[in-house]
C-alpha positions as CSV (number, residue, x, y, z in Angstrom):
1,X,37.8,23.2,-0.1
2,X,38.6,26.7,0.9
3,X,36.9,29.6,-1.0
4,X,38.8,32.7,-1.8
5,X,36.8,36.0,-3.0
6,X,39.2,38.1,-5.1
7,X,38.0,42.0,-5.3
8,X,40.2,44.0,-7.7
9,X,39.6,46.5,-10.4
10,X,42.0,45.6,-12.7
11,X,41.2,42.6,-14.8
12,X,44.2,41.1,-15.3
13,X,45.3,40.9,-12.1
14,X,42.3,39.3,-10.9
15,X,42.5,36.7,-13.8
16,X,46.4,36.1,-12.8
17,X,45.3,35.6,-9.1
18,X,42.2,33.1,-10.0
19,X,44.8,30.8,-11.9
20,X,47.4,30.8,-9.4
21,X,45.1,30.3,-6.7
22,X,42.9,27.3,-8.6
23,X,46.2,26.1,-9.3
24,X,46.9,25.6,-5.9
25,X,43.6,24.1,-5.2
26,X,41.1,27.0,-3.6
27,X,37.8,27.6,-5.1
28,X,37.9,31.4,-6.3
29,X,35.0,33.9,-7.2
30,X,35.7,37.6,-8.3
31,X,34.2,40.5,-8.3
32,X,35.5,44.0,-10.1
33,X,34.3,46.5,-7.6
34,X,34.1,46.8,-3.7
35,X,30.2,47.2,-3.9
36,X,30.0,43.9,-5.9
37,X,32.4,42.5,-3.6
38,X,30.2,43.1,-0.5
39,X,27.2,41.6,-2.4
40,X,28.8,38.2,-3.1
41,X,30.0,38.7,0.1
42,X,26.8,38.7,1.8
43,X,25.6,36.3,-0.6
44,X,28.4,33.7,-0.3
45,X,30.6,31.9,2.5
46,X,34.1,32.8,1.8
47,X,37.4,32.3,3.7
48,X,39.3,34.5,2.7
49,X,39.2,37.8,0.6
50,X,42.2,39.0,-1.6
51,X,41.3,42.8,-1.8
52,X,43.0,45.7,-3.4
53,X,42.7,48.9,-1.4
54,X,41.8,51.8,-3.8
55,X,38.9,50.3,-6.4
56,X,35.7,52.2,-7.7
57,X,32.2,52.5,-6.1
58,X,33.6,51.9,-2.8
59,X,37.2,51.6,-1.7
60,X,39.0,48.5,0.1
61,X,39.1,50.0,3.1
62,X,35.0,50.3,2.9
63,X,34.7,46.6,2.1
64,X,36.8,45.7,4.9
65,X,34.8,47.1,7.8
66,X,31.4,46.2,6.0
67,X,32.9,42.9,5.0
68,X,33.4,42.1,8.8
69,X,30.1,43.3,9.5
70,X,28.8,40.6,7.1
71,X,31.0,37.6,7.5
72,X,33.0,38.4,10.6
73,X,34.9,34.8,10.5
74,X,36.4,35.8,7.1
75,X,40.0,37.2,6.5
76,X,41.1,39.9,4.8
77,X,44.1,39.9,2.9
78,X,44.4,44.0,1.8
79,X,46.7,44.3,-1.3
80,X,48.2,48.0,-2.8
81,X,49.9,48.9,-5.4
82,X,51.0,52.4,-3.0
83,X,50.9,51.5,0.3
84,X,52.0,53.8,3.1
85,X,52.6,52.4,6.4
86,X,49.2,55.0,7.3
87,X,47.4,52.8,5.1
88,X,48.7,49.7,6.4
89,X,48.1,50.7,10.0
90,X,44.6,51.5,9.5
91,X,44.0,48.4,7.2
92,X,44.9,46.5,10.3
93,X,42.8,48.5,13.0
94,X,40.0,47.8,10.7
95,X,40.4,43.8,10.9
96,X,42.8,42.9,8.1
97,X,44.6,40.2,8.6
98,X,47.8,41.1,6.2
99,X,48.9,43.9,4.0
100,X,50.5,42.9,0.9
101,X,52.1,45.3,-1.7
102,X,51.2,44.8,-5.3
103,X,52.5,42.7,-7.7
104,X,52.5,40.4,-4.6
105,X,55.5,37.8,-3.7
106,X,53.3,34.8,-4.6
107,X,55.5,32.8,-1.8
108,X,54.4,35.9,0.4
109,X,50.7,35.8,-0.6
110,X,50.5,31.7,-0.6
111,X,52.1,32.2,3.1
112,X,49.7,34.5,3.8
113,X,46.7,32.8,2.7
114,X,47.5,29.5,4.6
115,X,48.2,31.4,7.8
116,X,44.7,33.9,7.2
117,X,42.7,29.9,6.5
118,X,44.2,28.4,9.7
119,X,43.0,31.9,11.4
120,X,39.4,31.0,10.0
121,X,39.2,27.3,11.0
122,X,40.5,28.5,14.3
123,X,37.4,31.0,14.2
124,X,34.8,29.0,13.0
125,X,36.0,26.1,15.9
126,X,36.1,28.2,18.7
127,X,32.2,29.0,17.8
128,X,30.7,25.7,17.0
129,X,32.5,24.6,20.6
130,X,31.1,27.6,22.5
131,X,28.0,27.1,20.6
132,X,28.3,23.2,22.0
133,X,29.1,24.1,25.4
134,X,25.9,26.5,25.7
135,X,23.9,23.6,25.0
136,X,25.2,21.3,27.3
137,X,24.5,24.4,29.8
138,X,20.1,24.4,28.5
139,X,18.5,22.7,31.4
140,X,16.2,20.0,30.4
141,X,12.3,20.8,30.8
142,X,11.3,18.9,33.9
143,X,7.8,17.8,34.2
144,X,4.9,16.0,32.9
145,X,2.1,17.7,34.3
146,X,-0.6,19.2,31.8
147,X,1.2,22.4,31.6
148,X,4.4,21.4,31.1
149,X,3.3,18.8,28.5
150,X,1.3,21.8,26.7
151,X,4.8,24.2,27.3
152,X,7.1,21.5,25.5
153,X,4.4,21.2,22.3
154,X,4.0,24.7,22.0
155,X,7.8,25.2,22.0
156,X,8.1,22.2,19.6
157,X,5.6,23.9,17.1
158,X,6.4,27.5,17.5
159,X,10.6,27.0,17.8
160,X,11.1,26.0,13.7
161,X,9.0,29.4,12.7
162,X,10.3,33.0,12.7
163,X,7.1,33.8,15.3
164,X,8.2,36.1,17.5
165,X,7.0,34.7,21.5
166,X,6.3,36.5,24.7
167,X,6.5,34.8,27.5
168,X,4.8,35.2,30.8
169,X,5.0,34.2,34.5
170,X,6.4,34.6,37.8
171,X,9.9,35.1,39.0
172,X,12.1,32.1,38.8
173,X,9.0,30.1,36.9
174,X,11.7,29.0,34.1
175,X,10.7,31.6,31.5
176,X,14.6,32.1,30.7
177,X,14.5,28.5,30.1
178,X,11.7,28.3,27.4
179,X,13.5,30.8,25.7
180,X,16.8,28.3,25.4
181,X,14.7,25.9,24.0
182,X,13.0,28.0,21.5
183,X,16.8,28.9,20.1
184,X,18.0,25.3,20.3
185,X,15.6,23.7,18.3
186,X,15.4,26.7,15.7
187,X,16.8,26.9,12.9
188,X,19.0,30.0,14.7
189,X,20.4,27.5,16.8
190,X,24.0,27.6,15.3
191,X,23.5,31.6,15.9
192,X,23.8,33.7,19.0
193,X,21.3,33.7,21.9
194,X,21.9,37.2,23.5
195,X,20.6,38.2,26.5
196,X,19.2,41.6,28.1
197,X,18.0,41.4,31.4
198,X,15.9,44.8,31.2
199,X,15.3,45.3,34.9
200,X,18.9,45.1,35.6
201,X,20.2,48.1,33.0
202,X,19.4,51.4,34.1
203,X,17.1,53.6,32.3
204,X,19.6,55.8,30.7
205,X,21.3,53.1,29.2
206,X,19.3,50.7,28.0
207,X,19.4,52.1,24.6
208,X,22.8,52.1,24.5
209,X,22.9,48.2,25.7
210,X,20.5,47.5,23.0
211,X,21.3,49.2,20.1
212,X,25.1,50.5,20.2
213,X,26.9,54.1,20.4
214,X,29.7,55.9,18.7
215,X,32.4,57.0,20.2
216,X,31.9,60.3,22.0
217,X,28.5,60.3,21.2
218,X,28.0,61.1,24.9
219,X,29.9,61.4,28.3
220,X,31.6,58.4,28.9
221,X,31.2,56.8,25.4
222,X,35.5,56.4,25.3
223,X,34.9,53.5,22.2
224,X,32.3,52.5,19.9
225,X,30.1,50.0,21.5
226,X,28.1,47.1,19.3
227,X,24.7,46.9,20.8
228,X,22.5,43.4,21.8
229,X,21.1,43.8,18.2
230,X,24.0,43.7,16.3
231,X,25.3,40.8,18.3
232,X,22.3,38.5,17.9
233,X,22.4,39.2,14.0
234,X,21.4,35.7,12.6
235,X,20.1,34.3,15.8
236,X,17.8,35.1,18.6
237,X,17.4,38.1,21.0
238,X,15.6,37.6,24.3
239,X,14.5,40.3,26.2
240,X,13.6,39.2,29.9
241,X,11.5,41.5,31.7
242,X,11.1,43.3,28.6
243,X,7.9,44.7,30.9
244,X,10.4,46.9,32.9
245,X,12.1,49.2,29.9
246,X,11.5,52.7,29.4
247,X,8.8,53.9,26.8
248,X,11.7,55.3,24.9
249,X,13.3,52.4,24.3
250,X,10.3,50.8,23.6
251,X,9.4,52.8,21.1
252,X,13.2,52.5,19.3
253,X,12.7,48.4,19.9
254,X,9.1,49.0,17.8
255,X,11.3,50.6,14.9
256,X,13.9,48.0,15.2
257,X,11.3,45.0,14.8
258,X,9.0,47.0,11.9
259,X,12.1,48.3,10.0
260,X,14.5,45.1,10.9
261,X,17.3,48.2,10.9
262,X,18.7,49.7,14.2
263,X,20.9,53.2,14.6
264,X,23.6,53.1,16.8
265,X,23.3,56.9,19.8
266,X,25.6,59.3,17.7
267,X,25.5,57.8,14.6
268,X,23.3,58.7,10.8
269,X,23.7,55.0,9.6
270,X,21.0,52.8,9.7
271,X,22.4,49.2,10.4
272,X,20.5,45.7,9.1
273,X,19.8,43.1,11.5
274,X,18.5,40.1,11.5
275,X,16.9,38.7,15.0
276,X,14.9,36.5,16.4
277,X,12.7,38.0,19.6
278,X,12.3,36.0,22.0
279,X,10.7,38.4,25.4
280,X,9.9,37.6,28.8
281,X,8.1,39.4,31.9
282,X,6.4,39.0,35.1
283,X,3.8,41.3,34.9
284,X,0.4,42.1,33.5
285,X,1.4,44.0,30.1
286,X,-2.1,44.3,29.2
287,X,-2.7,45.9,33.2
288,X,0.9,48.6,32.1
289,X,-0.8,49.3,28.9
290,X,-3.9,50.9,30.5
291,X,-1.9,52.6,32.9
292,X,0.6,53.7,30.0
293,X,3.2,52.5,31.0
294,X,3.5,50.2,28.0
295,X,3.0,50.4,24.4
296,X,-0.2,48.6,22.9
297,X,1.8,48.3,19.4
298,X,4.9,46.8,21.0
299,X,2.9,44.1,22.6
300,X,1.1,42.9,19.7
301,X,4.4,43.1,17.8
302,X,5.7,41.1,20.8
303,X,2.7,38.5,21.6
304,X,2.8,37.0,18.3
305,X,2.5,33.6,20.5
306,X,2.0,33.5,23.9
307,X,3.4,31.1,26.4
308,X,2.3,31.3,30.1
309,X,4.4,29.3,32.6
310,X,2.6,28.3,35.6
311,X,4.0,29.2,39.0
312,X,5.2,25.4,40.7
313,X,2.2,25.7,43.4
314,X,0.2,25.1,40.4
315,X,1.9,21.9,39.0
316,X,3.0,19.8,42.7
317,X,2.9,16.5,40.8
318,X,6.3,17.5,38.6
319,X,8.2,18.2,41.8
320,X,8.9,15.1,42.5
321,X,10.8,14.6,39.4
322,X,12.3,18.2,39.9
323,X,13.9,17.1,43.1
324,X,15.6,14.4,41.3
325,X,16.9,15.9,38.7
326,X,18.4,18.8,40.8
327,X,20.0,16.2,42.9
328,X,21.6,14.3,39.8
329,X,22.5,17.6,39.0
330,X,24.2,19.0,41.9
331,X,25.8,15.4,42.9
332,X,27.4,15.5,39.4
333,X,28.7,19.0,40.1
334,X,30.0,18.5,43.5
335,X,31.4,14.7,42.7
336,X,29.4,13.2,45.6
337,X,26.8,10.9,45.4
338,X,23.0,11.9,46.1
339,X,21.7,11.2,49.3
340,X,18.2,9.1,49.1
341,X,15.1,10.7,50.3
342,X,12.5,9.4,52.6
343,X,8.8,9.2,51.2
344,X,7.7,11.4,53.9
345,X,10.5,13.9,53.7
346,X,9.7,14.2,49.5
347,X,6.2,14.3,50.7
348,X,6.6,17.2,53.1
349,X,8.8,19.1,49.7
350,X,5.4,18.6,47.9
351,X,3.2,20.5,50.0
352,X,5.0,23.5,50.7
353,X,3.9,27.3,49.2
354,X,7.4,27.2,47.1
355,X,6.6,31.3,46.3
356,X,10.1,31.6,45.1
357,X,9.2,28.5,42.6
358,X,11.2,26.4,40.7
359,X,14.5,28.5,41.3
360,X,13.5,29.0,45.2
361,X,13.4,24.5,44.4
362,X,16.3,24.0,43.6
363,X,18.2,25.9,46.3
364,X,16.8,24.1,49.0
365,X,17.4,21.1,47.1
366,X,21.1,21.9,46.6
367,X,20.9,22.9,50.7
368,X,19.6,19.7,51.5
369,X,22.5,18.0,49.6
370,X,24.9,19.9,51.4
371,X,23.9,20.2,55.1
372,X,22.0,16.5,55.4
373,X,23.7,12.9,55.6
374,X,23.4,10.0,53.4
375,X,19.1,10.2,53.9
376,X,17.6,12.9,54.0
377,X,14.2,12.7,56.5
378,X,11.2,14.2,57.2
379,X,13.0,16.5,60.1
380,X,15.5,17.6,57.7
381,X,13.0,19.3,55.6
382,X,11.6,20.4,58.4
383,X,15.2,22.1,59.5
384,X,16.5,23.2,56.5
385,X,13.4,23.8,53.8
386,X,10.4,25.0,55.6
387,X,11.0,29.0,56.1
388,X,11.1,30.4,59.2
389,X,8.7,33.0,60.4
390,X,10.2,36.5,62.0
391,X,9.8,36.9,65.0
């Protein structure tokens, strides 16, 4: 059943609404002001709220752009008893849905409504598939070797809690995949999973990326932005090479996890958020604290559990099954069958340095598929996996 939040300072307008609206067979909840509006908004899943535009404590127009902030699936349905088209215009730039003049056509408002609910289920769909189609993207864990084994229980016991986990290893160990697992089997799951690759923004803005900016608030800031923070509210936030961002950021990241608040560049107003941190790196934090080029606090704040995934030099026995399951993979994306692999030639994959590790794997894996026949040999690995020295 559809639930409808009606915000109105006028009692008997509200009352008139609730009826008609029961009548018709929604589920209604009031509330008198906009600043009780918000609150039941953040308290309660609605579908659609029935709001007048001038109220007491805080205006319509208020509720609106917090009310997004809040529930940003819901429609707004703005109602006026003087509207201009000003009002109307902005009302809609804001995120209503419909402007309605008061006393509202009921045909009109009914209309309305039905059209705003479809708008919703339309919403709350295109997530839950997205959400559907990122999982079916998370890699499985390959790998039964004692470190993997010890990985997948430590991810099994850590995931359900709020512990935030730093994650350490190599390049292309499969650190960004421990982090998809911690989300998935959360209870953030049916959130976000937003990623910042920290080595990739530039210094200067990387706060920007991370928390937000008005507009104008420096050169080149045309429109507001919403920062990483904002767009992981109720899910998780994972930092990779979180070993590689300024120690100004750093410090505003400290502030966002002690406070849970962020401040968008250019703006007074402090923002909640509610994230999940989830960091990664490839180097020796405790090595950049001592040459300060990382904060102590931040890592402690960050380490809350550690998990260290072993470069694949130090786990041979789960390549085997690695080559495998790329090759199920990459037949199922190409629409060819795998070619079969010699004992020898699997052999020969086993013992090599593999200093790119798992992702350095599965490139030569997907080059084997591609360049070799039906069996792929001894020689082959020989031709296509073992790197050739410079001359």
């Amino acid at each position: 059943m559809a639930k409808i939040l009606i915000v109105d300072d006028e009692e008997m307008i509200r009352s008139t609404l609730k009826d008609i609206l029961e009548d018709e067979g929604y589920e209604t909840d009031e509330a008198a002001d906009g600043k009780a509006g918000l609150e039941k908004l953040k308290a309660g899943e609605y579908d659609v709220v029935l709001c007048d535009i001038k109220m007491p404590k805080m205006d319509g127009l208020e509720l609106l752009e917090k009310g997004l902030e809040a529930r940003p699936e819901a429609q707004f349905i703005m109602l006026s008893g003087h509207a201009t088209i000003d009002t109307a215009v902005e009302a809609t730039k804001k995120g209503a849905f419909d402007f309605i003049q008061k006393p509202p056509d009921l045909n009109r408002l009914l209309v309305s409504l039905r059209n705003a609910l479809d708008k919703t289920n339309l919403v709350v769909e295109t997530k839950t598939l997205k959400r559907k189609i990122a999982r079916t993207k998370t890699r499985e864990m390959v790998g039964a070797s004692t470190a993997m084994n010890k990985i997948k229980e430590t991810i099994d016991r850590v995931a359900p809690t709020e512990a935030r986990v730093l994650v350490t290893g190599s390049n292309g160990t499969g650190k960004e995949l421990v982090a998809h697992w911690l989300h998935e089997q959360s209870a953030r799951a049916g959130g976000p999973l937003i990623e910042v690759n920290c080595a990739a923004i530039p210094s200067e803005l990387i706060e920007s990326e991370l928390f937000g900016h008005e507009k104008g608030s420096f050169t080149g800031a045309y429109t507001k932005r919403t920062g990483k923070f904002e767009q992981a509210n109720g899910g998780t936030l994972f930092l990779d090479e979180i070993g590689d961002m300024s120690l100004s950021a750093q410090a505003k990241v400290l502030r966002a996890l002690q406070e849970s608040r962020i401040t968008r560049i250019g703006s007074d107003k402090s923002i909640p958020v509610d994230v999940r941190i989830v960091a990664a790196t490839n180097k020796d934090l405790l090595g950049e604290i001592a040459r300060g080029n990382f904060r102590e606090d931040l890592y402690h704040r960050l380490s809350v559990i550690l998990i260290h995934v072993p470069a694949l030099a130090d786990r041979r026995e789960d390549i085997p099954s690695l080559v495998t399951h790329f090759m199920d993979e990459i037949a199922a994306e190409y629409g060819k069958p795998a070619p079969k692999m010699e004992p020898k030639a699997l052999e020969a994959l086993t013992q090599l340095d593999w200093t790119g590790n798992v992702r350095e794997l599965h490139n030569v894996v997907e080059r084997l598929f591609i360049l070799c026949d039906k069996t792929i040999t001894a020689q082959d690995i020989q031709d296509y996996a073992v790197p050739r020295k410079r001359s």
